[in-house]
N, C-alpha and C positions, 0 to 999 in steps of 0.2 A: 504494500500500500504506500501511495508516497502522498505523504498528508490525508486528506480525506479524500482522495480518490480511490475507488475499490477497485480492485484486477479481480475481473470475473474471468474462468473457463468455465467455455460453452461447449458440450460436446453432443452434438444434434444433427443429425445426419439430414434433415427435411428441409431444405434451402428457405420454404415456405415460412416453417416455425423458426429459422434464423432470424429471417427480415422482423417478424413480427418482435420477438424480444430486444433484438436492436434498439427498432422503434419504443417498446417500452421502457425502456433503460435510458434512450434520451430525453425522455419525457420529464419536466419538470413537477414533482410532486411534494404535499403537507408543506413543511416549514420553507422548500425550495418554492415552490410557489407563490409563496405568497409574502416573503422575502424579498424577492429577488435576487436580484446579479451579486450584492452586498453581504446578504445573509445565508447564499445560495451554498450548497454541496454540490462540487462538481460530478458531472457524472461518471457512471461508472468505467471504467477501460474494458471493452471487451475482447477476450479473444477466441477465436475459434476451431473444433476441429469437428470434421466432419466422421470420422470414424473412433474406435476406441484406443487403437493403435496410435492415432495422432496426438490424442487427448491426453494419453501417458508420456509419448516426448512430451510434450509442454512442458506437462510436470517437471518432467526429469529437467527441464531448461530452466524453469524460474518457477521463484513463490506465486501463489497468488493466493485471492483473502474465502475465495467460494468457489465450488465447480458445481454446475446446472448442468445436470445428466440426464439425455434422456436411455430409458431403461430398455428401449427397441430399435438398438443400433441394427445392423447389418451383419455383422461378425459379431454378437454377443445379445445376448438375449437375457431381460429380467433381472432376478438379484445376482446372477453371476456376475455381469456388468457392475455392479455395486461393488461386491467383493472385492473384485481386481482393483476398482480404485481407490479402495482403502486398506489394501493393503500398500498400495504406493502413496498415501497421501492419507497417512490416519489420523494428523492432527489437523486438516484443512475440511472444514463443514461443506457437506453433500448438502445439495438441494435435490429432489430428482423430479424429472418431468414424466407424465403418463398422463392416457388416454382415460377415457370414462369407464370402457370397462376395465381398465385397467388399477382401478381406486383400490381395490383388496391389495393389490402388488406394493401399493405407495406405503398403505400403512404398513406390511412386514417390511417394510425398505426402515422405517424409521426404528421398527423393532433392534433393526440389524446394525443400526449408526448410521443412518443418514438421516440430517438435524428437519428435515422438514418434507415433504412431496407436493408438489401442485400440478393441481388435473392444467393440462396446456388449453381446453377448450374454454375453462372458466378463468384465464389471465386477466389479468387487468395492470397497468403501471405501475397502480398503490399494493396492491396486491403481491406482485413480485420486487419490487424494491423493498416492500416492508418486512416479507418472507427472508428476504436475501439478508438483511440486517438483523433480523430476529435472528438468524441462524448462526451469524458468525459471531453475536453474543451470547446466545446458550456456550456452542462450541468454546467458545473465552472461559463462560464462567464455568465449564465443565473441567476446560483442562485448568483451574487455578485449583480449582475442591481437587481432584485428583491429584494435582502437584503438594498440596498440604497435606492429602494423606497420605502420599509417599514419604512426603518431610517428616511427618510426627512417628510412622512406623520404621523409618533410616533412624531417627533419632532412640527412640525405642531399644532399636538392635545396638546402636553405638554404645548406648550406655551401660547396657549389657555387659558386652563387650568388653567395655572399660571397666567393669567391675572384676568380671573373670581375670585381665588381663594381671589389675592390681593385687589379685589375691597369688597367680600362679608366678607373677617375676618372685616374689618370697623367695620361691624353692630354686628359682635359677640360679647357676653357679659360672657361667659362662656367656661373653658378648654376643656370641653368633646364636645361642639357645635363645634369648631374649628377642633377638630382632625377629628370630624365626617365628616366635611363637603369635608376637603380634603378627607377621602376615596372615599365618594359619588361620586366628581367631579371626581377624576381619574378616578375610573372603568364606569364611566357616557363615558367617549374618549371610540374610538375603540382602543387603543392602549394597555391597560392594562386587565387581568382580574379579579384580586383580588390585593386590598389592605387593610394595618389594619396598625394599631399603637399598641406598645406592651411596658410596663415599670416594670424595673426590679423591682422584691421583694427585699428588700435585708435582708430578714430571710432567705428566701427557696433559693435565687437567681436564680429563676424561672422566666421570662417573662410573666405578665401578660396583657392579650388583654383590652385593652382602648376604640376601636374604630375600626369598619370593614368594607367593604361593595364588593359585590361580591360572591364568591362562597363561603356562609358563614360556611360551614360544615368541610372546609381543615382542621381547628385548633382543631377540636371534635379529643379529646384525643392523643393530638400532644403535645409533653414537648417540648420547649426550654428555654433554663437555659443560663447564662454567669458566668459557673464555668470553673469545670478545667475537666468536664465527656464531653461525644461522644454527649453529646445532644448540648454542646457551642460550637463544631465546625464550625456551619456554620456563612451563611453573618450574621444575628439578634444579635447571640451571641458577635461575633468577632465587631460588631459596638459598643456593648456597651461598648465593655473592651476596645477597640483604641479612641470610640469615632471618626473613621472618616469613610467613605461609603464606602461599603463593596458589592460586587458585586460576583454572580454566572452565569459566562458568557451563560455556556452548563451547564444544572442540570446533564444531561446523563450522563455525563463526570465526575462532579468536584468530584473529591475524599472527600471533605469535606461535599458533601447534601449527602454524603452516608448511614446516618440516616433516611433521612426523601425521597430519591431517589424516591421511588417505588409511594409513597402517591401523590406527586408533579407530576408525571408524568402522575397518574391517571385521576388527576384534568388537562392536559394540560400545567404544565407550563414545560416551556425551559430553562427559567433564570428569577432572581431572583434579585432583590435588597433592600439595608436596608439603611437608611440615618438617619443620627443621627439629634433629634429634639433637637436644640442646642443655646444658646447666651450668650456673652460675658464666654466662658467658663463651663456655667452651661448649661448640659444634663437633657431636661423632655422626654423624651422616643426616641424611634426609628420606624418610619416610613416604614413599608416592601410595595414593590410593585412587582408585578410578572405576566409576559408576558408569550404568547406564541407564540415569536418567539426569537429562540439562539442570543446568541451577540444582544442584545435591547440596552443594558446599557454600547453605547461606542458614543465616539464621543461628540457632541455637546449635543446630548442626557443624555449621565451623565452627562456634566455641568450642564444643567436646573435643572436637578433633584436633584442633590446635593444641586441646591442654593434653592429648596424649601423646605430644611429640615432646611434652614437658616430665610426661609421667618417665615416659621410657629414658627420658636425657638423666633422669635424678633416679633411675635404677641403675644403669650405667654407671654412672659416678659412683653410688654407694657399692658398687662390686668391686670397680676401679680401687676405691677407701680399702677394703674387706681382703682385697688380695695384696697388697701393700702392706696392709698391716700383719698379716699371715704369713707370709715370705720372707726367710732369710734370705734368699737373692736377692740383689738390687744392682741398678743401673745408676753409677755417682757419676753426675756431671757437676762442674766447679766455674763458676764463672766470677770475670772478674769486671768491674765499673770503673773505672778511673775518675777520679778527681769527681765522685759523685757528691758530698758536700759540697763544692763549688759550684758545681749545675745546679743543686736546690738553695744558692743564695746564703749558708751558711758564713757568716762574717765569723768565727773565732774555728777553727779547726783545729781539736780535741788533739795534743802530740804526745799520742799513745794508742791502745789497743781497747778495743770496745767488742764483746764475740757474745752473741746471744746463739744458746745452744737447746732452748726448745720453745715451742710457739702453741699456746693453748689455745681453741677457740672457745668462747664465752658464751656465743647468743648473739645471733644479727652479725654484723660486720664488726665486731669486736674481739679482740685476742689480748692475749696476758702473756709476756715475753719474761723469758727472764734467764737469767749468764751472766760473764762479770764484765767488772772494768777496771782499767788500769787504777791503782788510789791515785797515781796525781792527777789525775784528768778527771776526776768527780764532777768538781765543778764545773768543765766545761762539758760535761756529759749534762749537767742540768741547762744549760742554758742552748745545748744542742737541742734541746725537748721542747723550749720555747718556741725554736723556729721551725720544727719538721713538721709537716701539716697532721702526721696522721700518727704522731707520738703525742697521747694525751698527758701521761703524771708517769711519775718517775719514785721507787719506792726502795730505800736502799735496808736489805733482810738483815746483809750480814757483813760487818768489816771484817778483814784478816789481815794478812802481812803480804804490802804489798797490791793487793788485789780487792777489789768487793763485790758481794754478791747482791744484784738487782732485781726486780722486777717494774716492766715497764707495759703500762696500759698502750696498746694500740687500737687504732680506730680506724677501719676501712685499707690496709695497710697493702701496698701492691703486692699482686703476684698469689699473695699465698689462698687465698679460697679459690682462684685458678687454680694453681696446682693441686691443692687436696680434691678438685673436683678431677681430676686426672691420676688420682690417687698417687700423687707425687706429694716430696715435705719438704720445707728446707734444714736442712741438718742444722746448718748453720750459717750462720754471718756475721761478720767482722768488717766493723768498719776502724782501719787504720790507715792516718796519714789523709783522709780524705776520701781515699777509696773504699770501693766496695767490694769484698768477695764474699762468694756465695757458694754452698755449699748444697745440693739437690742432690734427694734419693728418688729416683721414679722404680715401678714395681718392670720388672724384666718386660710384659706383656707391654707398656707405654712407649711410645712412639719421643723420641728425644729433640727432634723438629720441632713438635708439640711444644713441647715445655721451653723452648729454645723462646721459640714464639712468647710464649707468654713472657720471660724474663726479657723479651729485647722492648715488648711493649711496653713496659711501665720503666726500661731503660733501655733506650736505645742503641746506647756506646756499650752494652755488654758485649763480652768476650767470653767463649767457648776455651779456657785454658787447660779444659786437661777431661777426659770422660773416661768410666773403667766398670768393669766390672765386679763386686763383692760379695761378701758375706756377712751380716749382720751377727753379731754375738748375740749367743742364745741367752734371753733375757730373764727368761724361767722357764718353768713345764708346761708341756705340752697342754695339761691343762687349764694354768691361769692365759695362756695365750687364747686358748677359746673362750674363755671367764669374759677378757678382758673386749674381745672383738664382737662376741656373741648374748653374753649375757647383761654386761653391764651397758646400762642407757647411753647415748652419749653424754648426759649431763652427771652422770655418776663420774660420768669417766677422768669429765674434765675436773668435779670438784675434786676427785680424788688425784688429780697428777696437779692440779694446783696447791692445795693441801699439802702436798710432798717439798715441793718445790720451792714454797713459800717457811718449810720447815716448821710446821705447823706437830709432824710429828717426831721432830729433835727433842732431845731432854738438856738444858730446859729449850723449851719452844724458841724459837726465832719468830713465828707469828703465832699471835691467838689466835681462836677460832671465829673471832667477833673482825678481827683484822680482815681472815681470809675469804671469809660474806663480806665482806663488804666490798673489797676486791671484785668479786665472784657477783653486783650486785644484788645478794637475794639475804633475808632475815639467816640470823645466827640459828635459829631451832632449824630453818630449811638443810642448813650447812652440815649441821651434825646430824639430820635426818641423812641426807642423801652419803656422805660419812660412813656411817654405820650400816647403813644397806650397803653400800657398795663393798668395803670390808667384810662384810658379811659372806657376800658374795665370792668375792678372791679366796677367803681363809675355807670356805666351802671345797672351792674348786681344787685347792690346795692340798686338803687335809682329808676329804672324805672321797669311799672310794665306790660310794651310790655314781649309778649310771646320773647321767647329764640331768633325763626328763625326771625323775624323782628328784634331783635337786633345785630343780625350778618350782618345785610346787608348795 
């Protein structure tokens, strides 16, 4: 339709009954009449075919808003006539035309989907333009109630879906299990029919397949890349480069699937979506799922789907944590910053040694550092706290000879909720002379580009000075290691290596327990609640030789 002009097809083989609807269609009627030229609707566009065979090219050549059937062509006879053009044109409203005895035929025509029939002897102008408009608003409002109740039943299943999903990642122990399982459970719904998971190369910058399930052949000799060629056009591409979901409402339509157009439509799909597998900032691949029906991915329905590209990114991470924390093998990379107090604007540069050697997270973007520092540089350890944006307070536990023992509040601090979301940690860091070096364990399964990445972002001039392979000293038994990773909360975990650290349990104390709540923001009862559970717990894991589930209960 272009504006309020209508494209009618005609397919009426009677030259006779051509002329005559022409004439009715140009005929000015209701509000065009009596309007005029001003408030007029122009008339309809007709066009013509004289057989059934012609009348389906059309189709096949362009949209148009109504097809005017008559049901006694020449090669097709009655509702077969019908059929055939709704099987080629099932969301474009039928009108059909028929004779007088042919009235019985008209109304099983509307039984069958075609939105209206009018006897040809009893025509009139008002008649047929009002039939013809009546039609292609039912057909409207039929395919929008149908589009909704595709939408609330796709919604239905997704959530489903998303519940199953949440309940079975638990038991996952592995990346590739996890991505699998959501393809599986999605195209498992009647709502979807293919999904996969795909991760950028970043040699070829090529999309490579992770995980599928569905119509497994779509991808057989399909490129998509996130460059800057016709193959990164579409959603997969554009997710990875925005990193945010990226949706192909109508494939028919979008100018951007017009690479991959012909293949998609083969397979059924209509639209298309890509969701980035994502947490705290760091992207492990993109998520594609693809329906056959247009407009899937609106509404309440892309929210869900969006937030499972958040579900899977923060199982991922927490496995990434869990295998990290489980592994004596690890991957030490060492990097070093140059003259990084000078870059951050530092006017007094501390001349000595500053090395914090473990990093607690807190709650939110808050962590609790604490290591020593040289004694004659105290001071200018305090007023370096003054000017770092994301060194909040500065708490000194313990003087000795030579050296003292800190703890320092940080706030939003680069790098490190990247990395723990990468299931990487910083061993440690020293800042002497100005510079920076850094010290990263990533679990053997981590990618060290990855982390490379994240330490160059939040410092550009880092340096790669040394990377190896190791072994973690065994820190205890086998089973406070599962205590420690499996049983205790995270917030147990942390009051209790804060607690440690803050020397909370030295004789005599270095901190009370009123100090290290408060540290810890939370009330002193919470402190030595979460304390005594958590020790509870360890000395359990420790000393008693009940299987696991008995000592959970």
């Amino acid at each position: 339709m272009s504006g309020d002009e209508l494209e009618v097809l005609l397919i009426e083989d009677n030259p006779g009954d051509v002329r005559l609807i022409e004439e009715f269609l140009r005929e000015p009627v209701g509000a065009t009449a009596q309007e005029g030229s001003n408030g007029a609707r122009s008339a309809p566009s007709l066009r013509h075919a004289d057989s059934l065979t012609a009348g389906l090219e059309l189709l096949d050549d362009r949209d148009v808003d109504v097809v005017l059937l008559d049901l006694g062509l020449p090669e097709s006879q009655g509702l077969e006539t019908l059929e055939t053009v709704l099987e080629r044109a099932a969301h474009t409203p039928i009108v059909v035309l028929t004779g007088l005895k042919d009235e019985s035929v008209g109304l099983q025509a509307v039984e069958q989907g075609a939105q209206e029939y009018l006897v040809k002897d009893e025509l009139t102008s008002v008649l047929l333009q009002r039939s013809i408009r009546y039609a292609i608003e039912r057909q409207n409002r039929e395919r929008r109630l149908a589009h909704q109740h595709e939408q609330l039943a796709a919604l239905n299943n997704l959530n489903a879906v998303v519940r199953d999903i949440n309940e079975a990642l638990v038991r996952e122990s592995r990346h590739d299990d996890i991505e699998q399982l959501v393809c599986d459970r999605l195209v498992a719904s009647d709502s979807y029919l293919f999904a996969w998971v795909g991760a950028l190369d970043h040699n070829s910058k090529e999309i490579t397949v992770r995980a599928k399930a569905g119509v497994g052949s779509y991808l057989d000799d399909v490129t998509i890349t996130a460059d800057d060629s016709e193959t990164a056009t579409g959603p997969t591409g554009r997710a990875i480069r925005t990193q945010e979901m990226q949706v192909a409402q109508d494939i028919k339509t979008n100018p951007d699937y017009e690479h991959w157009r012909e293949r998609a439509l083969e397979y059924g799909f209509e639209s298309s979506a890509a969701i980035p597998i994502a947490h705290d900032g760091l992207m492990y691949g993109v998520l594609n799922v693809y329906a056959e029906r247009p407009h899937a991915f609106e509404g309440q329905e892309y929210e869900v789907i969006r937030q499972l590209g958040e579900i899977v990114g923060h199982a991922t991470a927490a496995l990434d944590r869990k295998v990290a924390l489980m592994s004596d093998d690890v991957t030490e990379v060492r990097f070093q910053v140059e003259k990084m107090l000078q870059q951050q604007g530092v006017s007094e540069i501390p001349d000595g040694s500053i090395t914090i050697d473990r990093v607690i997270p807190i709650g939110g973007d808050s962590y609790l550092a604490y290591g020593v520092v040289d004694e004659a540089v105290v001071d200018s350890f305090r007023n370096l706290v003054e000017q770092i944006s994301h060194f909040e307070s500065l708490k000194i536990i313990n003087e000795g000879i030579g050296s003292v023992q800190f703890e320092l509040n940080l706030e939003r601090p680069p790098i490190i909720s990247t990395l723990a979301a990468q299931g990487s940690y910083v061993k440690e860091a020293t800042i002497e002379s100005g510079d920076l070096n850094l010290v990263v364990h990533l679990p053997p399964s981590a990618e060290v580009r990855r982390v490379s990445e994240a330490v160059r972002e939040a410092y550009p001039d880092a340096e790669v000075v040394a990377q190896r392979q190791t072994t973690r000293r065994d820190r205890s038994a086998q089973q406070v290691q599962t205590a420690v990773s499996e049983d205790l909360t995270e917030r147990q975990r942390a009051v209790l290596e804060t607690a440690y650290l803050a020397g909370f349990f030295n004789w005599p104390r270095d901190s009370s327990g009123e100090e290290v709540a408060e540290s810890l923001g939370v009330s002193a009862p919470t402190f030595h609640q979460h304390v005594r559970i958590g020790l509870s717990k360890l000395l359990g894991a420790l000393f008693s030789d009940a299987p696991e589930d008995e000592r959970d209960r």
